[in-house]
Biopython code that builds the backbone (N, CA, C, O; Angstrom):
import numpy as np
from Bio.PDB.StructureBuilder import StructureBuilder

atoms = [
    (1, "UNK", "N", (0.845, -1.175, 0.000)),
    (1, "UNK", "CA", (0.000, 0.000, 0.000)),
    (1, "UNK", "C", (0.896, 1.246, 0.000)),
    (1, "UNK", "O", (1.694, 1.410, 0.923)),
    (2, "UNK", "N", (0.775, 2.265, -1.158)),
    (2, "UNK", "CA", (1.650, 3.035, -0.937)),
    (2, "UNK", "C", (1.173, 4.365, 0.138)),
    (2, "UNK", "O", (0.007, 4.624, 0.433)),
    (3, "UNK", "N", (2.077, 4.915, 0.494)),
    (3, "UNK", "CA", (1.677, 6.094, 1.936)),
    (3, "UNK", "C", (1.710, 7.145, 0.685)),
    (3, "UNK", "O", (2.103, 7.148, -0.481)),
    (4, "UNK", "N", (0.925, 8.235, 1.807)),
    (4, "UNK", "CA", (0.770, 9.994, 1.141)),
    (4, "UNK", "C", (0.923, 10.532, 2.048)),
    (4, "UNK", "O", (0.879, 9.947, 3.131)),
    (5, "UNK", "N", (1.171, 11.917, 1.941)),
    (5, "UNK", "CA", (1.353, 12.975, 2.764)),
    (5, "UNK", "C", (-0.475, 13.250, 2.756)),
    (5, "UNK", "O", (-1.173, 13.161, 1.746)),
    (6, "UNK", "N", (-0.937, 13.570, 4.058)),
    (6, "UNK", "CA", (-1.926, 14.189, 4.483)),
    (6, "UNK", "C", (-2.129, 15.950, 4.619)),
    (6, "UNK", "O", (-3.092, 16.715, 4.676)),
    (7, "UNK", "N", (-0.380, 16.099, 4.635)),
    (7, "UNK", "CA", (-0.897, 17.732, 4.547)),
    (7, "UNK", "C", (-1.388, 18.767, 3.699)),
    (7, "UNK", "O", (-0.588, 18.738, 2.763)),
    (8, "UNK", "N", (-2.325, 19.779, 3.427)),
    (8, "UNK", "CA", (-3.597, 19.864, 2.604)),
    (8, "UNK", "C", (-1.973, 20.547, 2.003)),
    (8, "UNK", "O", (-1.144, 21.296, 2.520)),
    (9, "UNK", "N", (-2.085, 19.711, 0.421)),
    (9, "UNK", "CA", (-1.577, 20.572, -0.842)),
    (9, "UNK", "C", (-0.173, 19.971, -0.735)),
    (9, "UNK", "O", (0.629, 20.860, -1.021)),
    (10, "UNK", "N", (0.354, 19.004, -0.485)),
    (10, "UNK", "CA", (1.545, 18.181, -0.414)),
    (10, "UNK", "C", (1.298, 16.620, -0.855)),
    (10, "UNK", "O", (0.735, 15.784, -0.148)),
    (11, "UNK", "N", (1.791, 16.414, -2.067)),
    (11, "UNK", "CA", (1.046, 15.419, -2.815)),
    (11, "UNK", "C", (2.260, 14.507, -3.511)),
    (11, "UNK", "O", (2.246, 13.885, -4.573)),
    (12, "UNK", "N", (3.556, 14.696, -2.288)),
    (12, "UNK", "CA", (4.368, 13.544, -1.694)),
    (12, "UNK", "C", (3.916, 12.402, -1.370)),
    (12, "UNK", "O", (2.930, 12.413, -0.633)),
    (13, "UNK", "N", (4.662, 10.615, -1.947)),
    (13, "UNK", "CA", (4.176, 9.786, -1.846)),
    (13, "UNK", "C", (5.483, 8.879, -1.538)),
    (13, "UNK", "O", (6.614, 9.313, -1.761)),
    (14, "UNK", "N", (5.222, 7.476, -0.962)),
    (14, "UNK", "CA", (5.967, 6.695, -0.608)),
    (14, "UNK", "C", (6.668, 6.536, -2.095)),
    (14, "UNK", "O", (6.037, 6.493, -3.151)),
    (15, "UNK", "N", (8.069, 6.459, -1.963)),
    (15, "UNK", "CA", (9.162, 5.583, -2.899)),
    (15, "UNK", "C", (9.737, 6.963, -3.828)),
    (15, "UNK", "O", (10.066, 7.063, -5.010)),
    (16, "UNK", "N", (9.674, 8.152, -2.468)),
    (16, "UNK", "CA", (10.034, 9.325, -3.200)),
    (16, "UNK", "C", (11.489, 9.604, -2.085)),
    (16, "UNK", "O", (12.180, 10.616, -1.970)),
    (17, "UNK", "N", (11.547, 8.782, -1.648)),
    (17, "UNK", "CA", (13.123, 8.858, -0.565)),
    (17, "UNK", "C", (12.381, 9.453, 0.531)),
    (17, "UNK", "O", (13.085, 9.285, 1.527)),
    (18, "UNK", "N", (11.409, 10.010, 0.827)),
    (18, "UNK", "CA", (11.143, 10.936, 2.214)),
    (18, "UNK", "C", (10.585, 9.443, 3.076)),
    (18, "UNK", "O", (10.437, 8.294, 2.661)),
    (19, "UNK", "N", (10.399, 9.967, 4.237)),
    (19, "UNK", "CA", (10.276, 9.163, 5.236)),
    (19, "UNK", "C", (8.571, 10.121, 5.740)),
    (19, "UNK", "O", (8.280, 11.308, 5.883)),
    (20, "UNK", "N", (7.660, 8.541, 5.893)),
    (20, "UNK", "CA", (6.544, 8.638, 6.528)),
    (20, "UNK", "C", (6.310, 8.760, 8.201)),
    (20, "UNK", "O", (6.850, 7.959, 8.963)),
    (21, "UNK", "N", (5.641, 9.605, 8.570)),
    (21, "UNK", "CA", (4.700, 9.319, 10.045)),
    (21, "UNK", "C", (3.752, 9.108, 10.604)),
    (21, "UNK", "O", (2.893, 9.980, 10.475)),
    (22, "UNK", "N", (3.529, 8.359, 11.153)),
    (22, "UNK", "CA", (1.693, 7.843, 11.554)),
    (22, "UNK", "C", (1.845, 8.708, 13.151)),
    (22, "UNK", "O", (2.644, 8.697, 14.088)),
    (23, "UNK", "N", (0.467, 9.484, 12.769)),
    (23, "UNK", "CA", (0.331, 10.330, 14.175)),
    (23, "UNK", "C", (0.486, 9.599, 15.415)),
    (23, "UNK", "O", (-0.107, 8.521, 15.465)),
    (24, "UNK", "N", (1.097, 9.923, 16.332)),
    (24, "UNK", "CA", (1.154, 10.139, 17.791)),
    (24, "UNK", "C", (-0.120, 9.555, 18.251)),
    (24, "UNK", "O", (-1.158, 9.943, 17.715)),
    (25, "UNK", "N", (-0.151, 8.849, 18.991)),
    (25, "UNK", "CA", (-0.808, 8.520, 19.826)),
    (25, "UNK", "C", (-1.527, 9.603, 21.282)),
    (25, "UNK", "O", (-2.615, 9.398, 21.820)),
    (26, "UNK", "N", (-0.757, 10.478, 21.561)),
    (26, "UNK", "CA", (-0.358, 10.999, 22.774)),
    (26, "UNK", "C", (-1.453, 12.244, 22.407)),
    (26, "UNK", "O", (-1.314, 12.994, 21.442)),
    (27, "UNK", "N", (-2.357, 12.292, 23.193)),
    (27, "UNK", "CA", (-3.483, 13.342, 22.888)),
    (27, "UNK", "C", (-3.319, 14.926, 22.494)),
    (27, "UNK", "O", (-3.866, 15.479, 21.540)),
    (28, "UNK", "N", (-2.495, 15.487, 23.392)),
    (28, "UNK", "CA", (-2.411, 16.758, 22.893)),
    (28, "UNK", "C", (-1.158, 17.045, 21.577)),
    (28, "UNK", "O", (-1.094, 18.049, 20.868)),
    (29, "UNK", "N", (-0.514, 16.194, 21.548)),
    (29, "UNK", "CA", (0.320, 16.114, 20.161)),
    (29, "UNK", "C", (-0.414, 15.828, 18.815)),
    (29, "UNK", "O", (-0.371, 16.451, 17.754)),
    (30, "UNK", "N", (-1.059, 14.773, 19.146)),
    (30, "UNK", "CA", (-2.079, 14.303, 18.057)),
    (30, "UNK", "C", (-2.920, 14.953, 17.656)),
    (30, "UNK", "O", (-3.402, 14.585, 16.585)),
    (31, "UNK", "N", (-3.478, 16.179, 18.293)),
    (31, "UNK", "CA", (-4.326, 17.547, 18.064)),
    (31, "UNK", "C", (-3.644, 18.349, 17.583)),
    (31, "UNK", "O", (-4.222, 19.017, 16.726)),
    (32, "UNK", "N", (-1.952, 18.758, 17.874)),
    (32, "UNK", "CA", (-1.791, 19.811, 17.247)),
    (32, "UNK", "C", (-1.228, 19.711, 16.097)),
    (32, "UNK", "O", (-0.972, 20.720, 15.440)),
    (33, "UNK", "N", (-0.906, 18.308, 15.609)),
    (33, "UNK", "CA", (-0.477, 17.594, 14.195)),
    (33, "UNK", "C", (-1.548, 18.050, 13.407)),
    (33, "UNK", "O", (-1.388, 18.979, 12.617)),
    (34, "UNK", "N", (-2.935, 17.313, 13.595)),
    (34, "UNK", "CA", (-4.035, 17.425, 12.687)),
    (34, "UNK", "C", (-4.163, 18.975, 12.796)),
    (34, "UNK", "O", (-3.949, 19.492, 11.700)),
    (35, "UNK", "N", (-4.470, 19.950, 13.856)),
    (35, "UNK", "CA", (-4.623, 21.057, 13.142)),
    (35, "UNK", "C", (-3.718, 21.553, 12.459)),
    (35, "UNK", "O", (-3.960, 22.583, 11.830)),
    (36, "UNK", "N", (-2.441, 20.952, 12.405)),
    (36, "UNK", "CA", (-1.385, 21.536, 11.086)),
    (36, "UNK", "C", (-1.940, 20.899, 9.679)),
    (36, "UNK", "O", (-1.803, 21.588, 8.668)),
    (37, "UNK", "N", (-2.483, 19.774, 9.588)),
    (37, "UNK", "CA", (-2.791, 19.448, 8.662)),
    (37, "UNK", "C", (-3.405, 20.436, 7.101)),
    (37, "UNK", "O", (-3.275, 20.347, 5.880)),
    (38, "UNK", "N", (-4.296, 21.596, 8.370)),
    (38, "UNK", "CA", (-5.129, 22.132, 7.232)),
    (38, "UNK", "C", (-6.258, 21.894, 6.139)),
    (38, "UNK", "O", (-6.532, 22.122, 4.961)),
    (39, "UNK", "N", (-6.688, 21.349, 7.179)),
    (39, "UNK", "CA", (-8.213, 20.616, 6.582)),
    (39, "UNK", "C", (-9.363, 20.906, 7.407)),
    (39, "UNK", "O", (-9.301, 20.270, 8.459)),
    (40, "UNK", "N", (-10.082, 21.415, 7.341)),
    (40, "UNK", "CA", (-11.218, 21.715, 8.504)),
    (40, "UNK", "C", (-12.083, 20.392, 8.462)),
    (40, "UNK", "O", (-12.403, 19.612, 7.565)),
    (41, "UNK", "N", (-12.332, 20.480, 9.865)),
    (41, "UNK", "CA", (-12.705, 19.250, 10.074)),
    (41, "UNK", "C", (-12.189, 18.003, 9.826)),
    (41, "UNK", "O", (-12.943, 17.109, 10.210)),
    (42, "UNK", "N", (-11.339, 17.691, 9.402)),
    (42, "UNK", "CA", (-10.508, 16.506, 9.163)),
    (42, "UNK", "C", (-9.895, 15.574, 10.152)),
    (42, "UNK", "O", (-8.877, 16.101, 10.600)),
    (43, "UNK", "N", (-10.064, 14.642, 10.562)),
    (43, "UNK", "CA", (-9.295, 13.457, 11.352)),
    (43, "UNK", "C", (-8.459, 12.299, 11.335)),
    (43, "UNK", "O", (-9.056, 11.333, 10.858)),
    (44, "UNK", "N", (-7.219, 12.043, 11.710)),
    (44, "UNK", "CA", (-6.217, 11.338, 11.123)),
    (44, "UNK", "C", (-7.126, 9.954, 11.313)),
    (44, "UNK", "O", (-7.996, 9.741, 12.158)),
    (45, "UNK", "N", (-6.775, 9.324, 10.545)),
    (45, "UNK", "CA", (-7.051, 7.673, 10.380)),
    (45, "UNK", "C", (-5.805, 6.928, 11.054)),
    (45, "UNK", "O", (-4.838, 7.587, 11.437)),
    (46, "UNK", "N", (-5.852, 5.580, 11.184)),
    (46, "UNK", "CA", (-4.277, 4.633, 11.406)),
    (46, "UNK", "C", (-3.458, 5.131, 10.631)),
    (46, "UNK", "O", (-2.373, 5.574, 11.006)),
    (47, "UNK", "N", (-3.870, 5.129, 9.409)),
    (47, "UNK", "CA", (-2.927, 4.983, 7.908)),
    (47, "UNK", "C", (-2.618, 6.327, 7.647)),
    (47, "UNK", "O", (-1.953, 6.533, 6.632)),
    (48, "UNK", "N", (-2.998, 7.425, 8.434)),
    (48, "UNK", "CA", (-2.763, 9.109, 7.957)),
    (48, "UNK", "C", (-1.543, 9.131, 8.085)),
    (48, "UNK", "O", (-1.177, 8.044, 8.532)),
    (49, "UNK", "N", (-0.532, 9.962, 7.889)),
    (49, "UNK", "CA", (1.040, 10.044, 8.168)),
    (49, "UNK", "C", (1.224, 11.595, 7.110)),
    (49, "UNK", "O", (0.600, 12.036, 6.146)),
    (50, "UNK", "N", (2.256, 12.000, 7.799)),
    (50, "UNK", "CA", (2.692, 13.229, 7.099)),
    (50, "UNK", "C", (4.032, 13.313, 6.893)),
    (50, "UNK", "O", (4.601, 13.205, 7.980)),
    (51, "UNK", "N", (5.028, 13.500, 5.724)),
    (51, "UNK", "CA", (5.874, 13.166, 5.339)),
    (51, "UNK", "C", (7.253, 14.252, 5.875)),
    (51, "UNK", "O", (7.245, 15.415, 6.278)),
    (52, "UNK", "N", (8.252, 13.367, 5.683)),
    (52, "UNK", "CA", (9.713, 14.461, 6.489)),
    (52, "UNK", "C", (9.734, 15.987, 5.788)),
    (52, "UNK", "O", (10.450, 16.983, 5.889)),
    (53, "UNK", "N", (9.075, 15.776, 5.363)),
    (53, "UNK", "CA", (9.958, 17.446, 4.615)),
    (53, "UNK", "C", (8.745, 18.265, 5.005)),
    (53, "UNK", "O", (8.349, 19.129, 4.223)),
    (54, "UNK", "N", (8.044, 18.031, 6.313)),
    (54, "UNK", "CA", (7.091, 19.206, 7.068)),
    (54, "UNK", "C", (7.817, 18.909, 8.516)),
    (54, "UNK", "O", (7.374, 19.239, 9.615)),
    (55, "UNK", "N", (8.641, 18.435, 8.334)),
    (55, "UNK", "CA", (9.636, 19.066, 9.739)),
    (55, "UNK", "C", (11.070, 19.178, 9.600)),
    (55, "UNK", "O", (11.710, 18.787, 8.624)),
    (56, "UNK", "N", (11.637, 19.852, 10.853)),
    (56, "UNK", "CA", (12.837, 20.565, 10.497)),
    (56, "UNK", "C", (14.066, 19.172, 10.984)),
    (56, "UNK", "O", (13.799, 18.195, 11.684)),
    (57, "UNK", "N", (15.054, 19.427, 10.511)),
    (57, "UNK", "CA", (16.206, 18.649, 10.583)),
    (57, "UNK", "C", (16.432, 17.941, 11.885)),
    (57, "UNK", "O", (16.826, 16.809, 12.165)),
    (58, "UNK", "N", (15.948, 19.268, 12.783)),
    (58, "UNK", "CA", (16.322, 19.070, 14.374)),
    (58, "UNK", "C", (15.277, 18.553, 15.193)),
    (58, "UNK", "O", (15.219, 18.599, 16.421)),
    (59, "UNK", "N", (14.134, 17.861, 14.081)),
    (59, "UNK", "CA", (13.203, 16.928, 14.707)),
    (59, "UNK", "C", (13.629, 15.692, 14.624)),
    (59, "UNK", "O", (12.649, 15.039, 14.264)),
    (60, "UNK", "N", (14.295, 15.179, 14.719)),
    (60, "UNK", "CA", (15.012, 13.773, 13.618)),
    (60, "UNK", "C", (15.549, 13.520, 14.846)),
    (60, "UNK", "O", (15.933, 14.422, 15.591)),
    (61, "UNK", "N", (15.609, 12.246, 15.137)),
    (61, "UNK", "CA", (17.069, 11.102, 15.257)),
    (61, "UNK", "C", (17.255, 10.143, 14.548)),
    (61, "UNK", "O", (16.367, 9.589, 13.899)),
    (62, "UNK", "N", (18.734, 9.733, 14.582)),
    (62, "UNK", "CA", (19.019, 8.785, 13.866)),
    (62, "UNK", "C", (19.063, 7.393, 14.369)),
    (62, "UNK", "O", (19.704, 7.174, 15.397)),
    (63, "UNK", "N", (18.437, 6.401, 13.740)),
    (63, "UNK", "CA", (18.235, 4.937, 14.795)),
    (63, "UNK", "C", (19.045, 4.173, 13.992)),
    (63, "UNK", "O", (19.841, 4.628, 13.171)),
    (64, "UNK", "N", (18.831, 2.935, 14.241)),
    (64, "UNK", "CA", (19.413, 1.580, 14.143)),
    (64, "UNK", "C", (19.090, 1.718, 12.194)),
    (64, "UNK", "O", (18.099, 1.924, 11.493)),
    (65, "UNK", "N", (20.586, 1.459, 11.949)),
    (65, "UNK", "CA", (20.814, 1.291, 10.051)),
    (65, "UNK", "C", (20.038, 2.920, 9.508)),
    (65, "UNK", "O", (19.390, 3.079, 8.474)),
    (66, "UNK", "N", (20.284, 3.741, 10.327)),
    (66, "UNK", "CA", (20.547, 5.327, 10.015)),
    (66, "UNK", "C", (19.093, 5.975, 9.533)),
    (66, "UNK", "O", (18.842, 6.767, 8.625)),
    (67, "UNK", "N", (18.115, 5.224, 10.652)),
    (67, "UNK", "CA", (16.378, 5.285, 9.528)),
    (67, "UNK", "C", (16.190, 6.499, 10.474)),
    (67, "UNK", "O", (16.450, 6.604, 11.672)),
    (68, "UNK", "N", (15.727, 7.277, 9.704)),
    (68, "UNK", "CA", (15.402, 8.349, 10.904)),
    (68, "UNK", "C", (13.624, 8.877, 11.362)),
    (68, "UNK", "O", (12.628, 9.075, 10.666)),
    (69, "UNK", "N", (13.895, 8.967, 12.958)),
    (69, "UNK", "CA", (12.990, 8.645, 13.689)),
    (69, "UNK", "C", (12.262, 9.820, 14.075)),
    (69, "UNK", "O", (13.055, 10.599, 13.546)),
    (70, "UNK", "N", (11.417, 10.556, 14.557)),
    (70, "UNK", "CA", (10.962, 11.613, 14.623)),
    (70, "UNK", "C", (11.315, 11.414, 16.494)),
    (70, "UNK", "O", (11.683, 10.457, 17.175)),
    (71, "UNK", "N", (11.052, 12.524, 16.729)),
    (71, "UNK", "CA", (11.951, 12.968, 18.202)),
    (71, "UNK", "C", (10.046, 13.236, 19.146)),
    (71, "UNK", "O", (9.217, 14.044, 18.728)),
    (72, "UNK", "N", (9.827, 12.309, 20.401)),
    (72, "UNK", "CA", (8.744, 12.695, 20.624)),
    (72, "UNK", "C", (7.530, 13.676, 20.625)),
    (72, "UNK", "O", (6.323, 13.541, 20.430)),
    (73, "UNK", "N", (8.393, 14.767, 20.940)),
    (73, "UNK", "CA", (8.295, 16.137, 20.639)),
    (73, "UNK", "C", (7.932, 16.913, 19.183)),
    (73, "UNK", "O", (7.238, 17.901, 18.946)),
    (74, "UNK", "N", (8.401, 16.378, 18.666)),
    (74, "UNK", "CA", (8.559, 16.896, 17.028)),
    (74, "UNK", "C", (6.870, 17.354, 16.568)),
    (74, "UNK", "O", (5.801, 16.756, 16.695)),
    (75, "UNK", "N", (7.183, 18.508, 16.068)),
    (75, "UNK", "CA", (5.777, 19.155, 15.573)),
    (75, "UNK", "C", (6.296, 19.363, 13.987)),
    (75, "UNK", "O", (7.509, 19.479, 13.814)),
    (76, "UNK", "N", (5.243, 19.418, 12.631)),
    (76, "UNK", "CA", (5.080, 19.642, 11.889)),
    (76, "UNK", "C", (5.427, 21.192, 11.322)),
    (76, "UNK", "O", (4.526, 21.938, 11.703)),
    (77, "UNK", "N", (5.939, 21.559, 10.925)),
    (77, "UNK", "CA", (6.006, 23.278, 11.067)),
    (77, "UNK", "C", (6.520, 23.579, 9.349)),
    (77, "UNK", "O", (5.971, 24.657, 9.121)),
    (78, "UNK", "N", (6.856, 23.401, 8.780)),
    (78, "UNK", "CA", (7.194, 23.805, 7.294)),
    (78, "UNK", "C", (6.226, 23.065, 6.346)),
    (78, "UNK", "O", (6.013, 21.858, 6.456)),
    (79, "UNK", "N", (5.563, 23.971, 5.266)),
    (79, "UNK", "CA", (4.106, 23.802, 4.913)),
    (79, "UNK", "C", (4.646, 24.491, 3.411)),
    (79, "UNK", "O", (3.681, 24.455, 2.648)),
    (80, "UNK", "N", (5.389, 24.872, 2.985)),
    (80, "UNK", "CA", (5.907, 25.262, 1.555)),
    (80, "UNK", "C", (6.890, 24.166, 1.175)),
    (80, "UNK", "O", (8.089, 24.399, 1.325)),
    (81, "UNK", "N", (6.540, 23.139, 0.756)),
    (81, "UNK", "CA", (7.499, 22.201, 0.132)),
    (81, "UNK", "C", (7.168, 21.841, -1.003)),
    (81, "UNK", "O", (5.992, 21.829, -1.369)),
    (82, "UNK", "N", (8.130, 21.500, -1.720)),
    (82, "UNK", "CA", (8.192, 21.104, -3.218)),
    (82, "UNK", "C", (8.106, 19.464, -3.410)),
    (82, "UNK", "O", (8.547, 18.738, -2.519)),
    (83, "UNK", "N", (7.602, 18.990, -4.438)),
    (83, "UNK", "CA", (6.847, 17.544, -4.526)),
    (83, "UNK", "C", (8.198, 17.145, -4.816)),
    (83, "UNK", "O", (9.113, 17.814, -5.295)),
    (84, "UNK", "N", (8.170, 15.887, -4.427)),
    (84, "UNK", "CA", (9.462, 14.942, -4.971)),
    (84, "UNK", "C", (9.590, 13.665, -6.029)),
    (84, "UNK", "O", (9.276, 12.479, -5.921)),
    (85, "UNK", "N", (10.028, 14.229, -6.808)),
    (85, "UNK", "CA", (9.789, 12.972, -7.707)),
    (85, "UNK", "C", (10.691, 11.804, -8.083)),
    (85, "UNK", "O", (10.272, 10.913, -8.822)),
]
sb = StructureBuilder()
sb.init_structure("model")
sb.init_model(0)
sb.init_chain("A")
sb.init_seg("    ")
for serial, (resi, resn, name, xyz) in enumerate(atoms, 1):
    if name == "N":
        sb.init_residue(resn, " ", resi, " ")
    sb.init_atom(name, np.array(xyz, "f"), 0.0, 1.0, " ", f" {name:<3s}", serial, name[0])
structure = sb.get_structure()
């Protein structure tokens, strides 16, 4: 199944080198993801995820075979990105 970016007007897809995220679990994180989303009314599903290049460098760690991991904390914040092909 291939992944998409959920954020409104970012139409990034799996097998474009970026790295996927499936929302947070953790209630008040998981609220302020979706309202970055930019969708009124909109609610993440399991399968929603929003792709690396809507966060900054210094949201990242690097794990096991160099996959990089989003940092608990990590919020969504860059919303002008260019599609990857």
């Amino acid at each position: 199944m291939s992944r998409h970016c959920c954020i409104s007007g970012c139409q990034n897809r799996s097998g474009s080198g970026l790295s996927f995220h499936q929302f947070l679990q953790e209630t008040s994180l998981r609220r302020a993801w979706t309202l970055r989303v930019g969708r009124e009314g909109w609610l993440p599903l399991k399968n929603s995820h929003i792709c690396s290049q809507h966060f900054t460098s210094d949201s990242f760690l690097t794990g096991f075979h160099r996959r990089q991991h989003l940092k608990p904390d990590a919020l969504p914040t860059i919303f002008d990105v260019q599609l990857q092909s």
